[in-house]
N, C-alpha and C positions, 0 to 999 in steps of 0.2 A: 615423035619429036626428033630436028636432026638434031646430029651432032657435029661440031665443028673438028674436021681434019680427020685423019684415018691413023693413030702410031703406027709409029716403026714395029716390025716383029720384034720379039726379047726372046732370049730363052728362058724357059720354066726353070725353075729352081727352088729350091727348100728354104724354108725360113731363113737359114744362115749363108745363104748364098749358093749353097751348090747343088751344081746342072742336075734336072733329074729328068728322067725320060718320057713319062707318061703319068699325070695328075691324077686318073681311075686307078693305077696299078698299087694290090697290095703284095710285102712277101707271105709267101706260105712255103710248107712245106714240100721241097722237092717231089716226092712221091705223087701227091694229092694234086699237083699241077696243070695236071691234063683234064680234072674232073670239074665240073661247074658247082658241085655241093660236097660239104662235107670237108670241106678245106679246113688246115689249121695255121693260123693265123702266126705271126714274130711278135714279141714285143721290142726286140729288136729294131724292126721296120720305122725310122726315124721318121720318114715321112709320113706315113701315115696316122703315128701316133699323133704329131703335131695341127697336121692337119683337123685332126676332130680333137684335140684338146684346145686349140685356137678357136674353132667352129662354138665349143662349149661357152665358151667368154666374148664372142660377140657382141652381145649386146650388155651396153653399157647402163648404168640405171637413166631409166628416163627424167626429164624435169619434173618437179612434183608440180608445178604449174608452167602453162603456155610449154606443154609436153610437143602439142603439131604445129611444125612450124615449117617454113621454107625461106629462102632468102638468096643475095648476090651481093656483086661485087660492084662498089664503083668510086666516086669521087665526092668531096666533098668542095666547092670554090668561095673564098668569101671574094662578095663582089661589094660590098661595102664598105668605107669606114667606120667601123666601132671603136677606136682606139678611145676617144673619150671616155667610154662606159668599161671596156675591158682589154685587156695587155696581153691574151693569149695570143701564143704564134700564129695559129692557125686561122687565127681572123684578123691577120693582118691580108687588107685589101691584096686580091692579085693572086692571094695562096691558093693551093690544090694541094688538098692531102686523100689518098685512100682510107675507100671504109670498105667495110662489111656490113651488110644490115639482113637481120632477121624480122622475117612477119610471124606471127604467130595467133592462136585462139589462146584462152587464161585455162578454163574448167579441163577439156576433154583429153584423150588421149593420144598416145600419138599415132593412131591409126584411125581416127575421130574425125569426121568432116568437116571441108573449108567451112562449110556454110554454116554449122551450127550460130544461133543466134546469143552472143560473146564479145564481149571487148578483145581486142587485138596487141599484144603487143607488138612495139615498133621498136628494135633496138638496135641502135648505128653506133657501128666502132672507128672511130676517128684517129689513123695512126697520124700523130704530128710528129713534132720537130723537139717537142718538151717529153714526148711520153704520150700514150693511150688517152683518150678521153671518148668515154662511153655515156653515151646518150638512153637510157633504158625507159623508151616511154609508152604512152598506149597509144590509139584513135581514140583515145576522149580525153577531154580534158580535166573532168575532176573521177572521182571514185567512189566504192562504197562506204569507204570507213576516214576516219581522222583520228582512231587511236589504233596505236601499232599493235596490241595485244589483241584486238579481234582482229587481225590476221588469217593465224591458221584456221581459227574457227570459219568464217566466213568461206574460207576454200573448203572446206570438209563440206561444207552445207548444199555446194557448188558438186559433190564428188558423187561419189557411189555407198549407199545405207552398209554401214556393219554388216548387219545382216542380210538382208535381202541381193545387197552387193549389184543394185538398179537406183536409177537415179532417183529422185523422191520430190516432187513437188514440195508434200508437205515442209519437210525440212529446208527447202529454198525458201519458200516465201514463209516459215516459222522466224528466220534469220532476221528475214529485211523488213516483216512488219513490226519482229521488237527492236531493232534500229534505224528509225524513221531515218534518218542523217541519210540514206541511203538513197532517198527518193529521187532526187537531182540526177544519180546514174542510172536510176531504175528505169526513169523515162527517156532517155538515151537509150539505154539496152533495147527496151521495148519500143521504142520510135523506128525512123528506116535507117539510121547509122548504123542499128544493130546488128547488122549483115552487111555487111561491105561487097560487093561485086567483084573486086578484087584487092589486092594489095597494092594496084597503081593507084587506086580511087579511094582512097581514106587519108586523112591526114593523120599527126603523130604531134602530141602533146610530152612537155615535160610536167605536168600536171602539178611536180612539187613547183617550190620556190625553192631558187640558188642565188648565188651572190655573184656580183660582176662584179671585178676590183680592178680598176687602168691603174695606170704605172706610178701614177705619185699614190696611190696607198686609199684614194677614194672609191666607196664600193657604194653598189644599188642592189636592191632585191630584183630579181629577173624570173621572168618564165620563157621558155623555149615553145616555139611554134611551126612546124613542118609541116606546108602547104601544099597539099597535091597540087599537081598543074596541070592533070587530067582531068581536075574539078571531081566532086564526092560521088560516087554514083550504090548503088545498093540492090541486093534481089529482096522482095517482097519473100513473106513468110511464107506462101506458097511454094514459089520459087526456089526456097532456101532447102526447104523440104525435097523436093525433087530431086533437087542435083547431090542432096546429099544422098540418094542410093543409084543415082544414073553417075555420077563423080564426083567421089569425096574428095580428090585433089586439085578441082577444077582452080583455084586461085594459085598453088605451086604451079601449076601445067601452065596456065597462063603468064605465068611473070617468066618464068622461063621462054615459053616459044616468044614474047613480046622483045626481049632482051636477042635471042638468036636472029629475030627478024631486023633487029637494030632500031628497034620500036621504046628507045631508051626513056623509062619514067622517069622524073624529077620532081622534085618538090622546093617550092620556095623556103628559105629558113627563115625567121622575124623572129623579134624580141620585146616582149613586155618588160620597161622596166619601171620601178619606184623605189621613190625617195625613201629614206630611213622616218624622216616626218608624214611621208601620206601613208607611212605603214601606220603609226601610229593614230594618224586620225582616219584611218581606214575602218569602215563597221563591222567586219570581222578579221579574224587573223591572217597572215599572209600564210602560215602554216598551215590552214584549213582545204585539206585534200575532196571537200565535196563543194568547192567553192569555185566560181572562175574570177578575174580581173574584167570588168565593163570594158568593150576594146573604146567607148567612145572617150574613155576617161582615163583609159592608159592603151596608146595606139601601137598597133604593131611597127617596127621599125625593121626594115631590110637588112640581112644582116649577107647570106649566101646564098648557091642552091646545088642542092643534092640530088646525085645522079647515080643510076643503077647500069653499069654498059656493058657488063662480064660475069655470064654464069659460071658458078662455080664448078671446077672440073672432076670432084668428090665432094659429095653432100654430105657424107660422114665425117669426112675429115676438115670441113670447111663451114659448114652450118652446124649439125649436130654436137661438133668440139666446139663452137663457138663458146664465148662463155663472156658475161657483159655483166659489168656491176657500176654504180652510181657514184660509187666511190672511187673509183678509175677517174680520178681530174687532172686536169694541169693547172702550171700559174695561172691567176686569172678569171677562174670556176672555184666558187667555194659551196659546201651545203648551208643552207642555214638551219635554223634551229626546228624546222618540219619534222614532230616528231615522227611520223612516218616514211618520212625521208632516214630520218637518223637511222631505225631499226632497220632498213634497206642495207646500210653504209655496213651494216657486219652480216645480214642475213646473207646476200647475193656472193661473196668471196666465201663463206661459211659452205653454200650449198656445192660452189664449184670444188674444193677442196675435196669436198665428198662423193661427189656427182665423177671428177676429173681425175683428181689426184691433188696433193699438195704443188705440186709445179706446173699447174692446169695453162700458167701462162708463158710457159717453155713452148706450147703446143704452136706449131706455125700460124696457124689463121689468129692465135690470141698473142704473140710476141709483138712485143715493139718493135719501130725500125732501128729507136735507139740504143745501144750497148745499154746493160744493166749489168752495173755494179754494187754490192750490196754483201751484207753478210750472211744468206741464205743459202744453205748447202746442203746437199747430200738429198733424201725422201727417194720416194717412187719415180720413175721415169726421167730424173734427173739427164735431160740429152742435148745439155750446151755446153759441155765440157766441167761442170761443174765452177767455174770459173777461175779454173786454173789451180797453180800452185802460190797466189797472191793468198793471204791470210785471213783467216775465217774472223776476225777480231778487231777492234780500232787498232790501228795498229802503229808506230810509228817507226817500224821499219821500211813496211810497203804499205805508206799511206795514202789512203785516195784522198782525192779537192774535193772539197766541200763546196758547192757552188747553191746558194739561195737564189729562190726567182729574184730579179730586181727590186720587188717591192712587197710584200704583203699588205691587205687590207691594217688600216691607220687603229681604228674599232671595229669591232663585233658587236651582235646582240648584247643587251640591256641586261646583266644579269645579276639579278635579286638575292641576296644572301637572305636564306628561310629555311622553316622546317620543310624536310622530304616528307612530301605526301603520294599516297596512293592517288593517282589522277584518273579520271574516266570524265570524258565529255559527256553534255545533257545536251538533249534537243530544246530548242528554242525554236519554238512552232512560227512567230513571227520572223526570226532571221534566216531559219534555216530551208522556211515554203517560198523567199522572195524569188528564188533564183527560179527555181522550178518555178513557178507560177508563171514567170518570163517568159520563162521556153515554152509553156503554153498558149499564151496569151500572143505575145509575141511574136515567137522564131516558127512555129509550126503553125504550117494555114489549116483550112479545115481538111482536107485531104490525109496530111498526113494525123491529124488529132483523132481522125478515124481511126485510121491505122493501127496507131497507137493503142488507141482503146481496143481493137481488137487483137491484137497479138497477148496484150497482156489479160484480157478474158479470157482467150484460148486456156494459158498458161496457168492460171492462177484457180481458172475451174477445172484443172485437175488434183489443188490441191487435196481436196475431200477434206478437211475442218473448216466449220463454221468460223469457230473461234477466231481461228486466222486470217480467213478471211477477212473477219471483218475488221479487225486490227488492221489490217492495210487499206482498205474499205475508207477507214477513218483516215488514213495519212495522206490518200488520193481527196478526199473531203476539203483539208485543210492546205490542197494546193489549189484547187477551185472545183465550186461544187457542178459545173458541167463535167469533171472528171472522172468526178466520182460516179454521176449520177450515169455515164455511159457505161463506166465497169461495172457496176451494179444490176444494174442490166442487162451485161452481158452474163456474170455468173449467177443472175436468180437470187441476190443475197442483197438486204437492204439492212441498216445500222439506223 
């Protein structure tokens, strides 16, 4: 791959800045100097101490999900008007603001291949005019779960066994045949979006529901829609396999040399939005993370488009630091009540702090353009001056302005004064098989329903139990029995 421009030579020099002569050289003891073994070492020797005690802290903990990832630099333009529906800066018609955007797989590691068959995250950081606003979404549009508590479990299931410390069919599909709810992503996973071909070729869902609020104080439920414009393309599970031991980075390698070639990707951005009434007479919730919006019945509407034009000049310090939470809004963007949205809005800042440091948004590629002012001082790596000798307290000696966006939403959700109860959703076989049975019936011709059926044969005859088998057996049944009756087929096991 090239590289763009050749630097200037620098001199070499020590952590704190001074010249050193030679990067190999250690001190030792006079005498011993002319001998190639048996040298004794300084502890004195500043540089070299530094040098492997820096080498020791390298590596930083990795994400406990969407660990490989790759990504760039580029723009974000609203080419629309949405002022009716929402008052953010940045989608005032005619704007450019820079992003960062990260691709990534959810399960594997981060030396784990593009290709494994995986949902992708897709997350765009959007520096505006108000402040950060981070986009953290996947290529698909709904997910496994709708309550936040099976979370981590779900990614454990997704990992590597306690013991064995190898991936484990059994406990993947143990997971997803005792929460059916799953199916809708399961058949996406398992379909040809499973594998994306690259990171130019996948779109990017905000899967939750957020709220749009324009300037007099009126708000809609909204979903975010990021359209390739290279159109979807995908490697076959063959395929997938292959390049993951001939090249596990083929989709980094590729966005990269496509971006140096000036081969710049883009994606259309559009906007699902609804009334606070057809939420209500809507037949499932808008909160419901394994659900989509019908485009015929809430159409997507042009909102910008997003461009990738500048590879980053340190991956480490530019992707790997990146650091993107759902909870990074501006005026304009609100969450709504998606309980697994809500658990996002403290988990993602929660991990960076740990992952980062507490001042994770000090780091260049995650700072705003805009000054921040605030009472937050002192931690780890504290390196913007700490802001100043201004006072750590309200203060009304050195008082800041208080400036509110122009408007906030007028209401919110509907909120029901009751008892706290422990919640857990139920599957509802009729509501929760219409979608997927869609995507069957519907969206995939025979070609890919093949497919389909066979990836997920592959997969699920290795989990070695019957039992679970057939528990999922039964949940492919009950989205339509040509479904089932291929998987069944394929793994030898009838219900």
């Amino acid at each position: 791959m090239a590289h763009k421009g050749v630097p200037e030579p620098v001199q070499y020099t020590t952590s704190n800045g001074a010249p050193y002569n030679q990067p190999y050289e250690a001190q030792r003891i006079a005498s011993y100097a002319n001998k190639q073994i048996g040298s004794n070492l300084l502890l004195q020797d500043f540089h070299l101490i530094d040098l492997l005690a820096h080498f020791d802290r390298e590596r930083i903990p990795e994400r406990v999900v969407h660990a490989k990832g790759g990504g760039a630099h580029g723009f974000f333009e609203a080419t629309h008007d949405v002022s009716d529906i929402c008052m953010a800066d940045f989608f005032k018609q005619g704007t450019k603001s820079p992003v960062t955007v990260r691709f990534s797989t959810v399960g594997g590691e981060s030396g784990s291949a593009d290709t494994a068959r995986d949902p992708r995250g897709f997350s765009i950081k959007i520096r505006t005019t108000q402040g950060n606003c981070d986009w953290v979404f996947n290529n698909t549009p709904v997910f496994f779960l709708r309550d936040p508590a099976k979370f981590p479990h779900f990614i454990h299931t997704q990992k590597r066994d306690p013991q064995t410390h190898l991936k484990d069919n059994v406990q993947f599909w143990d997971y997803l045949s005792s929460n059916p709810e799953s199916i809708h992503q399961v058949m996406i996973l398992f379909g040809d979006r499973g594998i994306p071909r690259g990171h130019a070729y996948q779109h990017g869902y905000s899967g939750h529901t957020f709220k749009f609020v324009n300037d007099k104080g009126e708000w809609q439920y909204a979903q975010i829609h990021v359209r390739s414009d290279q159109g979807v393309k995908y490697y076959t599970q063959e395929e997938g396999v292959r390049l993951a031991g001939e090249n596990p980075d083929i989709c980094n390698q590729e966005l990269f040399e496509q971006i140096e070639k000036g081969q710049y990707p883009s994606w259309t951005v559009s906007v699902q939005t609804m009334t606070q009434q057809q939420a209500e007479e809507f037949e499932h919730s808008v909160g419901d993370l394994t659900k989509v919006w019908p485009h015929h019945r809430f159409p997507l509407r042009p909102v910008g488009k997003l461009v990738l034009n500048k590879n980053p000049s340190n991956y480490f310090a530019e992707i790997e630091q990146a650091a993107f939470s759902p909870s990074h809004l501006v005026p304009g963007i609100e969450p709504s009540a998606d309980p697994v949205l809500q658990s996002r809005l403290f988990s993602y800042p929660d991990t960076h702090r740990h992952r980062l440091g507490v001042n994770y948004q000090q780091i260049p590629v995650n700072a705003p353009l805009v000054p921040v002012a605030n009472f937050q001082r002192d931690g780890f790596m504290t390196v913007n001056g700490n802001q100043g000798s201004r006072p750590n307290y309200m203060s009304s000696i050195q008082p800041l302005t208080y400036k509110a966006p122009s408007t906030v939403s007028a209401s919110h959700e509907k909120l029901v004064a009751s008892q706290i109860e422990n919640f857990l959703s139920k599957f509802d076989e009729d509501l929760d098989t219409r979608q997927p049975r869609a995507l069957w019936e519907k969206v995939l011709d025979e070609g890919a329903r093949e497919r389909l059926v066979k990836n997920i044969s592959g997969h699920l005859g290795g989990c070695q139990d019957k039992e679970i088998i057939k528990r999922q057996l039964a949940i492919f049944k009950a989205v339509h029995p040509d479904f089932y009756a291929g998987v069944s087929k394929g793994v030898g096991v009838t219900i």
